[in-house]
C-alpha positions as CSV (number, residue, x, y, z in Angstrom):
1,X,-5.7,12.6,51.5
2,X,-9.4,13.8,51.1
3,X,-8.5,16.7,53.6
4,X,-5.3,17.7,51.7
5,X,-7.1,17.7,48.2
6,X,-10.3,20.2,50.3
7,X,-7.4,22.3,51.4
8,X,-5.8,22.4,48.0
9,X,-8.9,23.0,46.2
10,X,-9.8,25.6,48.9
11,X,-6.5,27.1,48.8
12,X,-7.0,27.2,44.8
13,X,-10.3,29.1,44.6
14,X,-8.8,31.7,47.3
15,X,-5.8,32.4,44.8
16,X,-8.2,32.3,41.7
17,X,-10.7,34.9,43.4
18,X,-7.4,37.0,44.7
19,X,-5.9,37.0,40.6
20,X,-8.9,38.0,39.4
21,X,-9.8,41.0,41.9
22,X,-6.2,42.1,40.9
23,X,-7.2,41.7,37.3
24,X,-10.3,43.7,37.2
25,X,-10.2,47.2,36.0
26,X,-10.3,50.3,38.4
27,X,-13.3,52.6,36.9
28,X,-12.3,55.6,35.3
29,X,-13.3,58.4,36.7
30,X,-14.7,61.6,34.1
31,X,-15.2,64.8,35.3
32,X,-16.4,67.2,32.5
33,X,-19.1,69.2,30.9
34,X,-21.9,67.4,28.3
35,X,-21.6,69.1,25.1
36,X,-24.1,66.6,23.2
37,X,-26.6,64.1,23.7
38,X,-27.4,61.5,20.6
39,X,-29.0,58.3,22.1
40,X,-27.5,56.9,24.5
41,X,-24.0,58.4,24.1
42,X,-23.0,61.5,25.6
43,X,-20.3,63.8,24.5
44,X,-18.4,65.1,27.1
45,X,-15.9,67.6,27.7
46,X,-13.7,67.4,30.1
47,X,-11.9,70.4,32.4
48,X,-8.7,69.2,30.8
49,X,-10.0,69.8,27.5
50,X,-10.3,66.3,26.2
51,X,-13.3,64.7,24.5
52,X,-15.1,61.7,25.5
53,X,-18.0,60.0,24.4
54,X,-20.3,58.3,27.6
55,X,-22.5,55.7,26.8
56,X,-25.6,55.3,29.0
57,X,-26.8,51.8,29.3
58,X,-29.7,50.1,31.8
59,X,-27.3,49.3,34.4
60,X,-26.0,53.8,34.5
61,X,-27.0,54.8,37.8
62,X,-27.7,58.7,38.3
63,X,-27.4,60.9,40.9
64,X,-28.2,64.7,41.4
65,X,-25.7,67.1,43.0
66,X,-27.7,69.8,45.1
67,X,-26.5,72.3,47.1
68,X,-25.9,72.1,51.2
69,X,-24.5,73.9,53.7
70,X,-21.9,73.2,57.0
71,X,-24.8,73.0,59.3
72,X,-26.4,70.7,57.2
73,X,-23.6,68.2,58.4
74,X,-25.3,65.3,61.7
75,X,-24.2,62.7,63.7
76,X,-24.7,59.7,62.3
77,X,-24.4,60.7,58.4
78,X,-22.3,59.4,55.9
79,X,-20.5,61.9,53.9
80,X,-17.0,62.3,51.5
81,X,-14.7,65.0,52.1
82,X,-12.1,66.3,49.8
83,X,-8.9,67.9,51.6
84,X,-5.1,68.9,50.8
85,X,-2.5,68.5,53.6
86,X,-0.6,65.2,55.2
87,X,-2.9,63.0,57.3
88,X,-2.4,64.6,60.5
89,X,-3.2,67.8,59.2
90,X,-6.1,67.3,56.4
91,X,-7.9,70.5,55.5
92,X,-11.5,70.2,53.4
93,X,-11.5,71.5,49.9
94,X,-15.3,70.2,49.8
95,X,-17.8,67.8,51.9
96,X,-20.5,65.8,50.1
97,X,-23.4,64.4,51.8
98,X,-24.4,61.1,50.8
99,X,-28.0,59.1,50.9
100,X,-28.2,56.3,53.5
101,X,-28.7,54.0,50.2
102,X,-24.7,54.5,49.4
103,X,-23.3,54.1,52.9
104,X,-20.2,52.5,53.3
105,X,-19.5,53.4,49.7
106,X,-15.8,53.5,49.1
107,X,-14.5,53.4,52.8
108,X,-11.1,53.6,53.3
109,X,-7.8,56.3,52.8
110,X,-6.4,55.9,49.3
111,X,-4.5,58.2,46.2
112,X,-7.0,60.7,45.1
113,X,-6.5,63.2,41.9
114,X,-8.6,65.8,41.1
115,X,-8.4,68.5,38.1
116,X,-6.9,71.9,38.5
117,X,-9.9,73.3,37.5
118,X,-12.5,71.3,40.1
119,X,-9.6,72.2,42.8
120,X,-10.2,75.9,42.0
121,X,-13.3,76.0,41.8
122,X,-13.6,74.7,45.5
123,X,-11.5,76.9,46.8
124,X,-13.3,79.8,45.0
125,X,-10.5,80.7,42.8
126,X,-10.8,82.0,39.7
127,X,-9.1,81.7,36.1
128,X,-9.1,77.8,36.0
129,X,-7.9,77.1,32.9
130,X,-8.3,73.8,31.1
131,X,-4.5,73.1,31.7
132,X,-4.4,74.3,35.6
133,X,-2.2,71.1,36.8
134,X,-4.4,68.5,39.1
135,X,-4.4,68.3,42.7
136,X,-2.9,65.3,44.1
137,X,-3.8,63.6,47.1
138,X,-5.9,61.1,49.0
139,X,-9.3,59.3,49.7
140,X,-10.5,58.4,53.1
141,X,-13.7,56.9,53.4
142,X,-15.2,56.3,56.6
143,X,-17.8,57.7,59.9
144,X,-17.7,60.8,61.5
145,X,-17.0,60.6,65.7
146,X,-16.4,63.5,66.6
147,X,-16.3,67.3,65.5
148,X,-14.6,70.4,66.5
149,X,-14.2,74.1,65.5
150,X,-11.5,75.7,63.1
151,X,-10.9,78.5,61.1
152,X,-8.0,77.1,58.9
153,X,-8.0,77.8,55.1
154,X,-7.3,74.8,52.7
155,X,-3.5,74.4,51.8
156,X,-2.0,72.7,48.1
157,X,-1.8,69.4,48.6
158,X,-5.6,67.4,48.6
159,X,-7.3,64.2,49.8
160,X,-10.9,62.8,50.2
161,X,-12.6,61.5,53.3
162,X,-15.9,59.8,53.1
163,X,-17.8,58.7,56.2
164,X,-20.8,58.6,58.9
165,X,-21.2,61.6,61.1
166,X,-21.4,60.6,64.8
167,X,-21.1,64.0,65.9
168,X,-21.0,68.0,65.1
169,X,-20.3,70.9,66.9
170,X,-20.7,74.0,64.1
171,X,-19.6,76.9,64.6
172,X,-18.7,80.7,62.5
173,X,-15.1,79.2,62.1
174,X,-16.0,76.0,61.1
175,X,-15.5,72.4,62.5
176,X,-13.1,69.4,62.8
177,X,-14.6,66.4,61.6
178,X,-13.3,62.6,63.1
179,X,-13.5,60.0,61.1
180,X,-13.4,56.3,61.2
181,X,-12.9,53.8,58.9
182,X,-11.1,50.4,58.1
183,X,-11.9,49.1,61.4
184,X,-12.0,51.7,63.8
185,X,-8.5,53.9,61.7
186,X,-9.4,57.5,62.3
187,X,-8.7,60.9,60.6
188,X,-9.7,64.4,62.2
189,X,-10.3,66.7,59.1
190,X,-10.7,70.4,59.4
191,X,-13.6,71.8,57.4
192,X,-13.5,76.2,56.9
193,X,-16.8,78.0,57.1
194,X,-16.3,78.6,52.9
195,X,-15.7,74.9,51.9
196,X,-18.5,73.8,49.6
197,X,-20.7,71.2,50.5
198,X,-23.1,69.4,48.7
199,X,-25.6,66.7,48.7
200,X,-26.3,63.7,46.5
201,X,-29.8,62.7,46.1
202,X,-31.4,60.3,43.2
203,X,-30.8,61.7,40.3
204,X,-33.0,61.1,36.5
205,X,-31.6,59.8,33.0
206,X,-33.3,63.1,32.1
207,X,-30.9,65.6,34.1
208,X,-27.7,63.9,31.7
209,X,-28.2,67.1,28.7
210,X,-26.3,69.1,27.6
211,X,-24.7,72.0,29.5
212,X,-25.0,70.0,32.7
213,X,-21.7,69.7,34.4
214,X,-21.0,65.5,35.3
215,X,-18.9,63.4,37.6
216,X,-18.7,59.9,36.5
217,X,-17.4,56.8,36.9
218,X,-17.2,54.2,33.5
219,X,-15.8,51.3,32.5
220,X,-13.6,50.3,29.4
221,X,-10.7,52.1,27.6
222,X,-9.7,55.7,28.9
223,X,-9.1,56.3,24.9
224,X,-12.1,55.3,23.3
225,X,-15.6,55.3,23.8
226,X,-16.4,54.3,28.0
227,X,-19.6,53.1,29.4
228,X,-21.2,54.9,32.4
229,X,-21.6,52.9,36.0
230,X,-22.9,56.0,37.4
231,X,-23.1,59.8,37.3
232,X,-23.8,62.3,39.2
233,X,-25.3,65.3,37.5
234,X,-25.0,68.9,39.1
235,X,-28.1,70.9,39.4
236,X,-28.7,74.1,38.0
237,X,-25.1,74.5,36.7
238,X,-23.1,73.0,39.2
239,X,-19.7,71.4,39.2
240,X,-19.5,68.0,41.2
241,X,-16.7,68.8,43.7
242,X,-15.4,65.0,43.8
């Protein structure tokens, strides 16, 4: 009887810890311009034209978004790639490089959105207006085995892969990226010479002003004020490509 009333108990906590994953919130995810600082509340506007008001506590992390290049790209790193096509056939809009401190960071292949106006910009397009339609695709998050050369050019549809680099092979076309994740799943992703690629490297509360261009992820209501888990600030003018 003892056993059964373990099991039970067991069996109880497992549900309870199960409901309540289920229950939490997914973080919303801003991508915008700050127009205003007062405080510790930023006001942001998004591509989409929408206001929002940030507010920075202890707990905000920060990151800066610098610059990179293809070549830049090792075995061994972990990185996040955003790319349109079906999952035999993805195609980079972007790569971002990630510090060894955020490793593992979202690993997997899920839905992915990103703004007309971020999609654009990464494929060098110009004329993205606030109401350019977003880009819908996927997230895969994972490590990088292998890598090839391509000279393909990013079609409509768009995902995201994140992993560690276990090997590149860089050439004027570009590569082909594999990349694991979920226990050993795999992806081989096609990155063109122009794709964008950046780097994220610790970033200062200081860097959040006005004029900087953000990509940030908050918790709370998507219609009122939302509180910063982290953001990652692009230097110098950038736009995040995530």
């Amino acid at each position: 009887m003892r056993k059964r009333s373990v099991a039970a108990l067991a069996v109880a906590a497992l549900i309870g810890l199960a409901v309540g994953a289920l229950a939490a919130p997914a973080p919303v995810r801003i991508r915008g311009q700050i127009q205003s600082r007062s405080g510790d509340t930023l006001n942001v506007k998004t591509y989409d034209g929408k206001a929002v008001q940030l507010a920075l506590n202890s707990q905000t992390h920060y990151e800066t978004v610098v610059p990179a290049k293809l070549t830049d790209i090792k075995s061994g790193d972990f990185v996040g790639i955003g790319a349109t096509g079906p999952e035999s056939d993805l195609n980079a809009l972007e790569v971002v490089i990630f510090p060894a401190s955020m490793r593992g960071t979202g690993e997997g292949h899920y839905g992915w959105s990103v703004p007309g106006a971020v999609a654009n910009a990464d494929q060098h397009a110009s004329g993205a207006g606030s109401g350019a339609p977003p880009v819908q695709g996927t997230m895969t998050n994972g490590t990088i085995v292998d890598a090839g050369t391509s000279t393909a050019t990013p079609p409509v549809q768009g995902t995201m892969t994140n992993g560690t680099v276990a090997g590149s092979n860089t050439q004027e076309g570009g590569q082909k990226l594999a990349v694991t994740y979920s226990n050993g799943k795999q992806s081989e992703i096609t990155v063109p010479s122009n794709a964008p690629v950046v780097r994220l490297t610790p970033g200062q509360a200081s860097e959040a002003k006005p004029g900087a261009k953000i990509f940030a992820l908050a918790s709370g209501s998507d219609g009122g004020t939302l509180t910063a888990k982290s953001i990652a600030v692009g230097k110098n003018g950038l736009m995040p490509p995530m």
